[in-house]
C-alpha positions as a printed Julia matrix, in Angstrom:
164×3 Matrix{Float64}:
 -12.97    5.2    35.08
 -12.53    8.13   32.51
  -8.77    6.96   31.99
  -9.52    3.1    31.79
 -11.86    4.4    28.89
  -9.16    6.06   26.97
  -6.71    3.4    27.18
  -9.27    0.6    25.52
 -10.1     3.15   22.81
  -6.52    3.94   22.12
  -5.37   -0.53   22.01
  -8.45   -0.54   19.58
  -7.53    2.13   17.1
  -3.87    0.38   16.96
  -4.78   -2.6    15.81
  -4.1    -2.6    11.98
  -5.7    -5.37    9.62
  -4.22   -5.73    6.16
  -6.43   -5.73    2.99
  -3.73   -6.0     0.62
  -0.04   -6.1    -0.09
   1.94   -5.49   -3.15
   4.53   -8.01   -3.19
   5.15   -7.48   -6.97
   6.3    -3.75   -6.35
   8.99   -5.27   -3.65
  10.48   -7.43   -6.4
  10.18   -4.77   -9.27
  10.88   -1.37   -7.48
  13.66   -0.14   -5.08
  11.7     1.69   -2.27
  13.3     4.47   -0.22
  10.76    6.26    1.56
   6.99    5.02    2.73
   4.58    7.62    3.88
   0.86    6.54    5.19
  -2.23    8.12    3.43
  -5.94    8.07    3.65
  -8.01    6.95    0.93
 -11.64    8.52   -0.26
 -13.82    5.77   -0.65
 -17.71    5.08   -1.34
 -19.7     2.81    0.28
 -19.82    0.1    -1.98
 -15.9     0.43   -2.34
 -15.48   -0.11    1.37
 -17.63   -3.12    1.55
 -15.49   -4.51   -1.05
 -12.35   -3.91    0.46
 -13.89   -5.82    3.53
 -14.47   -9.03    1.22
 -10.62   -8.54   -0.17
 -12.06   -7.9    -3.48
  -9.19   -5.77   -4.6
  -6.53   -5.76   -7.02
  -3.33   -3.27   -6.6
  -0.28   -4.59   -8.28
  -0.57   -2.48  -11.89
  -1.7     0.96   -9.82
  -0.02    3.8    -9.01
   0.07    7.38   -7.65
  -0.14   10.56   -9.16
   0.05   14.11   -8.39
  -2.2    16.73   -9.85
  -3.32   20.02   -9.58
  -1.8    20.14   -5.7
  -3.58   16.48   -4.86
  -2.87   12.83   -5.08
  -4.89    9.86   -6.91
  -4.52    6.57   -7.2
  -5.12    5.31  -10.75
  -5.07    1.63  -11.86
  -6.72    0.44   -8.39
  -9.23   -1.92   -9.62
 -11.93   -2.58   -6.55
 -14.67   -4.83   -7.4
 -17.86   -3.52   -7.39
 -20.14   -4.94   -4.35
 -22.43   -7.95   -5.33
 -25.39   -6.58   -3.28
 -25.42   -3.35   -3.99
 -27.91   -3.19   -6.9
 -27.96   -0.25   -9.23
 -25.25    2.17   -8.04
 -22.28    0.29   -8.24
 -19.36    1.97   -8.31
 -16.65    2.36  -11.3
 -14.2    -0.26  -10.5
 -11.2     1.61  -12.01
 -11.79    5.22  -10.88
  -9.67    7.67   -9.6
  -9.19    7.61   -5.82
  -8.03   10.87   -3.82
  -5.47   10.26   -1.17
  -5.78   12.39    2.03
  -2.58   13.63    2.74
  -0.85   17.01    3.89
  -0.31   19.65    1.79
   3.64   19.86    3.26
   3.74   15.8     2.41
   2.07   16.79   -1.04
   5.11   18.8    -1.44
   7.57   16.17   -0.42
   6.03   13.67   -2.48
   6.01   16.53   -5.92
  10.0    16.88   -5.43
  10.49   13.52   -4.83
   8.66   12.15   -8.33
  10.17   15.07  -10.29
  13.8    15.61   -9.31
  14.59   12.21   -7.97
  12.49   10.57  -11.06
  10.65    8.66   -8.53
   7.09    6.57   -8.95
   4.55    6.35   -6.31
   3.52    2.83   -5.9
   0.88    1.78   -3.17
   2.47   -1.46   -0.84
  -0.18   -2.46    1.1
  -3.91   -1.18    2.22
  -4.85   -1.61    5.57
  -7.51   -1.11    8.35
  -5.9     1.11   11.16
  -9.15    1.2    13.87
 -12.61    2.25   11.87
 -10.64    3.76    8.76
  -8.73    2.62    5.46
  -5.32    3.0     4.77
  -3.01    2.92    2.01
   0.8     2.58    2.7
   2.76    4.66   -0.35
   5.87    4.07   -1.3
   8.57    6.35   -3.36
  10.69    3.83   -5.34
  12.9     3.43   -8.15
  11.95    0.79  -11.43
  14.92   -2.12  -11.13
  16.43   -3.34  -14.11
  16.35   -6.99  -15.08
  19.97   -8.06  -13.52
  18.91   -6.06  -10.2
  16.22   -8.47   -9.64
  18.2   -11.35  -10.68
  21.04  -10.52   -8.5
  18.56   -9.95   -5.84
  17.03  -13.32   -6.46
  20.61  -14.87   -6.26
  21.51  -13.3    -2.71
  18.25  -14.35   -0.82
  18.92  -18.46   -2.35
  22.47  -17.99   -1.06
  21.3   -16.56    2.63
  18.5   -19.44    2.15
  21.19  -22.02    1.55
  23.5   -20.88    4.85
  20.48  -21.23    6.66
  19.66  -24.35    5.75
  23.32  -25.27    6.17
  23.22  -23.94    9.62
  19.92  -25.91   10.74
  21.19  -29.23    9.7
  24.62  -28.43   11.66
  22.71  -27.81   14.82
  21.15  -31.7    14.47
């Protein structure tokens, strides 16, 4: 019975529900590395992030004084909460290691990498942020980019009409 238990906690704690995504940071940025983080959240936050009242494609991460923020995160505040809403642009903390702290520091300074947030998901009762280290792309990267996915979008198209 005890291990039946386990195994139903551990399918519900994998289940992951996404908030968010930042597709403009996979057209503007070259990512190399993604690293998952926690997020420190109020109340009010939370139920907002529930709703999908969120807005991440301007923030990004920063490291200071040995921890990491998001800044730029815009969460609505919640309609019923009265009072004591929360700031809507305030600094979050990310919950991270203080070895992947480290990682991230050298990363951003001698690699002249940006932190950018891709996506915030639920991963079993808690809030997630995926981070990603990437690279600003100029304005013929994205074009060329642009160019290769209509090409492999017109040889697929070619090949499903060749299969009729």
């Amino acid at each position: 019975m005890l291990n039946l238990y386990c195994l139903i906690m551990t399918d519900k704690q994998s289940t992951e529900k996404i908030i968010a995504t930042n597709r403009k940071a996979f057209r503007d940025y070259e990512i190399f590395d993604k690293k998952e983080a926690g997020i420190e959240l109020l109340g009010t936050e939370v139920k907002s992030m529930r709703g999908g009242k969120i807005n991440i494609s301007d923030s990004y991460a920063v490291i200071e004084n040995g921890q990491v923020y998001l800044v730029n995160l815009h969460i609505s505040p919640y309609t019923f909460s009265g009072d004591d809403s929360h700031d809507p642009y305030r600094r979050r903390r990310l919950l991270l290691h203080k070895r992947e702290i480290r990682k991230l520091f050298s990363a951003i300074h001698e690699k002249g990498y940006t932190l950018i947030p891709l996506r915030f998901y639920f991963k079993g009762p808690y809030i997630k942020v995926e981070l990603g280290t990437a690279r600003g792309r100029k304005k013929y990267d994205k074009r060329e980019i642009i160019a290769k996915k209509e090409a492999q979008r017109t040889i697929e198209r070619a090949k499903k009409q060749d299969r009729r």
